[in-house]
N, C-alpha and C positions, 0 to 999 in steps of 0.2 A: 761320084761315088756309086758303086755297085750296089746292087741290095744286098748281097752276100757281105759287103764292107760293113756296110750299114751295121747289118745283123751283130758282123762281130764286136764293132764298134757297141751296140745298146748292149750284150752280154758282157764285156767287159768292163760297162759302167757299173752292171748289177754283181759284179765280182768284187770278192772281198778277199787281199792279197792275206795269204795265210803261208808261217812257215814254220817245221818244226823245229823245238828248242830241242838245245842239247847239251850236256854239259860231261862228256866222257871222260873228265879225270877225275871226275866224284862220284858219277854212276854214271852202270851199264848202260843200253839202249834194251828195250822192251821186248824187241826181235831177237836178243844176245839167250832168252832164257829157255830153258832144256827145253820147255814147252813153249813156243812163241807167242806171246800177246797181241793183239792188236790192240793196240793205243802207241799214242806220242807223249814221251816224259813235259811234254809242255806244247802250245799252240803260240804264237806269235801272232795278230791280224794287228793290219796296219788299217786306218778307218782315216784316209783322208788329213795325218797330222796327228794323231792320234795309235798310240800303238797299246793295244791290253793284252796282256798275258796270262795266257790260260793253261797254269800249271797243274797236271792230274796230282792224283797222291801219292805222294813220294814220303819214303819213310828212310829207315838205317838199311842203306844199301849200298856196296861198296862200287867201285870200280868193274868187278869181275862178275858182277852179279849176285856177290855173296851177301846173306843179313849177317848184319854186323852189332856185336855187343847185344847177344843171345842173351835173354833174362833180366840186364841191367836196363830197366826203363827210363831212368835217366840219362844214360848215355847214349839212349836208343833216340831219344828228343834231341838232344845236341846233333847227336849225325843227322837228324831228320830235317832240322833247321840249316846247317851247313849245305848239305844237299840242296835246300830249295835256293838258299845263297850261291851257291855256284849257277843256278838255274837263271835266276835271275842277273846273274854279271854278265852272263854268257851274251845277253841282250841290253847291256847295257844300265839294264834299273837296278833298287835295290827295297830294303822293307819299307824306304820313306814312299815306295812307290806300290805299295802290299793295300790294297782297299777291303779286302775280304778272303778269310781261311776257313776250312772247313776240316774239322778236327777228330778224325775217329780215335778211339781208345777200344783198346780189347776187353779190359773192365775198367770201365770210369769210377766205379765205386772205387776201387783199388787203388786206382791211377792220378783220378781228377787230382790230387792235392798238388804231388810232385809236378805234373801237367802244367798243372795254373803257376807253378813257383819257376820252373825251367823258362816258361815264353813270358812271365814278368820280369823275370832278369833280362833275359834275352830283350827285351822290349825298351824297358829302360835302360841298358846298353847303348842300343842304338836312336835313342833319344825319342820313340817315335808318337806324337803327339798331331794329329787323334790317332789311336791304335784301328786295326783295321776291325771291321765287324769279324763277327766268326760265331760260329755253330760246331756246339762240342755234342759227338756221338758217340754210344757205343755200338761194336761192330765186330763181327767178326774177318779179321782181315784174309787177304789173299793167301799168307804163310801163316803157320802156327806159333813160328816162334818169331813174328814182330806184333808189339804191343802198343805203336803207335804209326798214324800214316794222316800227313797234313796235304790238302790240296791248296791253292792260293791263287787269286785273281790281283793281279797288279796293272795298273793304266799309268800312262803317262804321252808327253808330248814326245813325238819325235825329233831329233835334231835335224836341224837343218843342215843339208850337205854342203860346202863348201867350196 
Protein backbone atom coordinates (compact mmCIF):
# COMPACT_ATOMS: atom_id res chain seq x y z
CA UNK A 1 0.00 0.00 0.00
CA UNK A 2 1.22 3.50 -0.90
CA UNK A 3 1.20 6.35 1.68
CA UNK A 4 -0.95 8.24 -0.59
CA UNK A 5 -3.38 4.79 -0.16
CA UNK A 6 -2.77 4.88 3.17
CA UNK A 7 -3.73 8.50 3.62
CA UNK A 8 -6.90 8.02 1.68
CA UNK A 9 -7.84 5.03 3.22
CA UNK A 10 -7.48 6.82 7.33
CA UNK A 11 -9.53 9.91 5.71
CA UNK A 12 -12.19 7.84 4.60
CA UNK A 13 -12.41 6.09 8.02
CA UNK A 14 -12.85 9.65 9.52
CA UNK A 15 -15.58 10.28 6.98
CA UNK A 16 -19.08 10.30 7.80
CA UNK A 17 -21.36 9.36 4.61
CA UNK A 18 -23.83 12.38 4.56
CA UNK A 19 -26.65 12.70 1.88
CA UNK A 20 -29.32 15.23 1.20
CA UNK A 21 -32.89 14.55 1.86
CA UNK A 22 -35.47 15.53 -0.50
CA UNK A 23 -38.94 15.28 -0.85
CA UNK A 24 -40.03 17.40 -4.16
CA UNK A 25 -43.62 16.60 -4.47
CA UNK A 26 -44.43 18.31 -0.97
CA UNK A 27 -41.64 20.92 -1.02
CA UNK A 28 -39.45 22.89 -3.00
CA UNK A 29 -35.60 22.55 -2.64
CA UNK A 30 -34.06 25.52 -0.84
CA UNK A 31 -31.97 26.63 -4.08
CA UNK A 32 -35.76 26.87 -6.01
CA UNK A 33 -36.34 30.39 -3.93
CA UNK A 34 -36.29 33.88 -5.60
CA UNK A 35 -33.33 34.44 -3.17
CA UNK A 36 -31.32 31.19 -2.77
CA UNK A 37 -30.64 29.68 0.69
CA UNK A 38 -27.92 27.71 1.48
CA UNK A 39 -29.17 24.81 3.46
CA UNK A 40 -30.50 21.14 2.71
CA UNK A 41 -34.29 20.57 3.45
CA UNK A 42 -32.83 17.61 5.62
CA UNK A 43 -29.08 15.69 6.20
CA UNK A 44 -29.07 11.89 5.96
CA UNK A 45 -25.48 10.50 7.76
CA UNK A 46 -25.23 7.04 7.85
CA UNK A 47 -22.93 6.06 11.21
CA UNK A 48 -21.75 2.56 10.65
CA UNK A 49 -25.62 0.92 10.84
CA UNK A 50 -27.08 3.46 12.08
CA UNK A 51 -28.69 6.23 9.85
CA UNK A 52 -29.99 9.86 11.85
CA UNK A 53 -31.86 12.33 10.11
CA UNK A 54 -31.18 15.82 10.31
CA UNK A 55 -34.22 17.54 9.14
CA UNK A 56 -33.97 21.68 9.20
CA UNK A 57 -37.26 23.68 9.75
CA UNK A 58 -39.70 23.05 7.52
CA UNK A 59 -42.91 24.56 7.78
CA UNK A 60 -46.40 25.17 5.28
CA UNK A 61 -44.55 25.09 1.98
CA UNK A 62 -45.77 23.91 -1.12
CA UNK A 63 -44.31 22.16 -4.01
CA UNK A 64 -43.50 25.56 -5.94
CA UNK A 65 -42.06 27.24 -3.12
CA UNK A 66 -45.22 28.89 -2.19
CA UNK A 67 -46.43 29.37 1.90
CA UNK A 68 -49.35 27.77 2.02
CA UNK A 69 -52.76 28.49 4.12
CA UNK A 70 -51.59 32.23 4.79
CA UNK A 71 -53.21 33.23 8.39
CA UNK A 72 -54.76 29.75 9.12
CA UNK A 73 -52.38 28.28 11.88
CA UNK A 74 -53.85 25.30 12.10
CA UNK A 75 -53.67 24.33 8.72
CA UNK A 76 -50.38 25.82 8.54
CA UNK A 77 -49.30 22.87 11.45
CA UNK A 78 -50.94 20.06 9.41
CA UNK A 79 -48.89 20.98 6.06
CA UNK A 80 -45.91 21.53 8.40
CA UNK A 81 -46.27 18.00 9.77
CA UNK A 82 -47.10 16.37 6.14
CA UNK A 83 -44.06 18.05 4.88
CA UNK A 84 -41.65 16.61 7.36
CA UNK A 85 -43.65 13.11 6.65
CA UNK A 86 -42.87 13.13 3.33
CA UNK A 87 -39.27 13.93 4.43
CA UNK A 88 -38.95 11.32 6.34
CA UNK A 89 -40.63 8.42 3.73
CA UNK A 90 -38.39 9.88 1.37
CA UNK A 91 -35.56 7.84 3.64
CA UNK A 92 -37.33 5.33 4.51
CA UNK A 93 -38.32 6.26 8.53
CA UNK A 94 -41.28 7.68 10.06
CA UNK A 95 -42.46 9.71 13.40
CA UNK A 96 -41.97 6.13 15.31
CA UNK A 97 -38.45 7.06 14.28
CA UNK A 98 -38.71 11.18 15.40
CA UNK A 99 -36.42 11.33 18.79
CA UNK A 100 -36.46 15.23 19.07
CA UNK A 101 -38.27 18.48 17.36
CA UNK A 102 -37.74 21.85 17.76
CA UNK A 103 -40.75 23.95 17.56
CA UNK A 104 -40.82 27.71 16.68
CA UNK A 105 -44.09 29.60 16.83
CA UNK A 106 -44.37 33.27 15.74
CA UNK A 107 -46.46 34.01 18.86
CA UNK A 108 -46.63 31.21 21.19
CA UNK A 109 -48.76 33.23 23.38
CA UNK A 110 -51.26 33.20 20.59
CA UNK A 111 -50.44 29.92 19.18
CA UNK A 112 -49.11 27.39 21.93
CA UNK A 113 -52.76 26.20 22.62
CA UNK A 114 -53.79 25.13 18.97
CA UNK A 115 -49.84 23.97 18.69
CA UNK A 116 -50.01 21.65 21.52
CA UNK A 117 -53.67 20.28 20.27
CA UNK A 118 -52.56 19.80 16.36
CA UNK A 119 -49.27 17.52 17.26
CA UNK A 120 -51.29 15.61 20.24
CA UNK A 121 -53.73 14.53 17.76
CA UNK A 122 -51.20 14.14 15.28
CA UNK A 123 -49.11 12.15 17.89
CA UNK A 124 -51.77 9.94 19.13
CA UNK A 125 -52.70 9.15 15.57
CA UNK A 126 -49.81 7.69 15.01
CA UNK A 127 -49.62 5.91 18.15
CA UNK A 128 -46.24 7.16 19.16
CA UNK A 129 -45.14 6.08 22.60
CA UNK A 130 -42.46 7.68 23.96
CA UNK A 131 -43.20 11.07 22.08
CA UNK A 132 -39.95 12.62 20.94
CA UNK A 133 -38.35 15.36 23.15
CA UNK A 134 -39.03 18.93 21.72
CA UNK A 135 -38.40 22.52 22.58
CA UNK A 136 -41.17 25.02 21.83
CA UNK A 137 -39.78 28.74 20.73
CA UNK A 138 -40.97 31.88 19.87
CA UNK A 139 -39.35 33.39 16.77
CA UNK A 140 -39.50 35.34 14.25
CA UNK A 141 -39.43 33.23 11.20
CA UNK A 142 -37.88 33.52 7.79
CA UNK A 143 -41.36 34.76 5.90
CA UNK A 144 -43.97 36.99 7.49
CA UNK A 145 -46.72 35.14 6.79
CA UNK A 146 -45.62 31.53 8.25
CA UNK A 147 -46.54 31.12 11.97
CA UNK A 148 -45.02 27.98 12.45
CA UNK A 149 -41.67 26.00 11.33
CA UNK A 150 -40.64 22.49 12.97
CA UNK A 151 -37.13 20.98 12.75
CA UNK A 152 -36.68 17.08 13.68
CA UNK A 153 -34.03 14.65 14.43
CA UNK A 154 -34.95 11.06 13.70
CA UNK A 155 -32.39 7.77 14.04
CA UNK A 156 -32.89 4.55 13.28
CA UNK A 157 -31.08 1.19 12.06
CA UNK A 158 -30.27 0.84 8.59
CA UNK A 159 -31.66 -2.05 6.56
CA UNK A 160 -29.69 -4.47 5.45
CA UNK A 161 -29.27 -4.85 1.77
CA UNK A 162 -29.93 -7.82 0.29
Amino acid sequence: MTITEALDQIAGARTIEKTAISARVALNEAYCYTRPSSFSRGLRLDLNGIVILLISGTASIGPNGETLHVGDFRAQMRRTIANITALLEAEGATWHDVVRTTCYLRDIERDYAAFNEERTAFYEEQGLDPLPASTGIQAILCRPDLLVEIEAIAMFRAQKEE
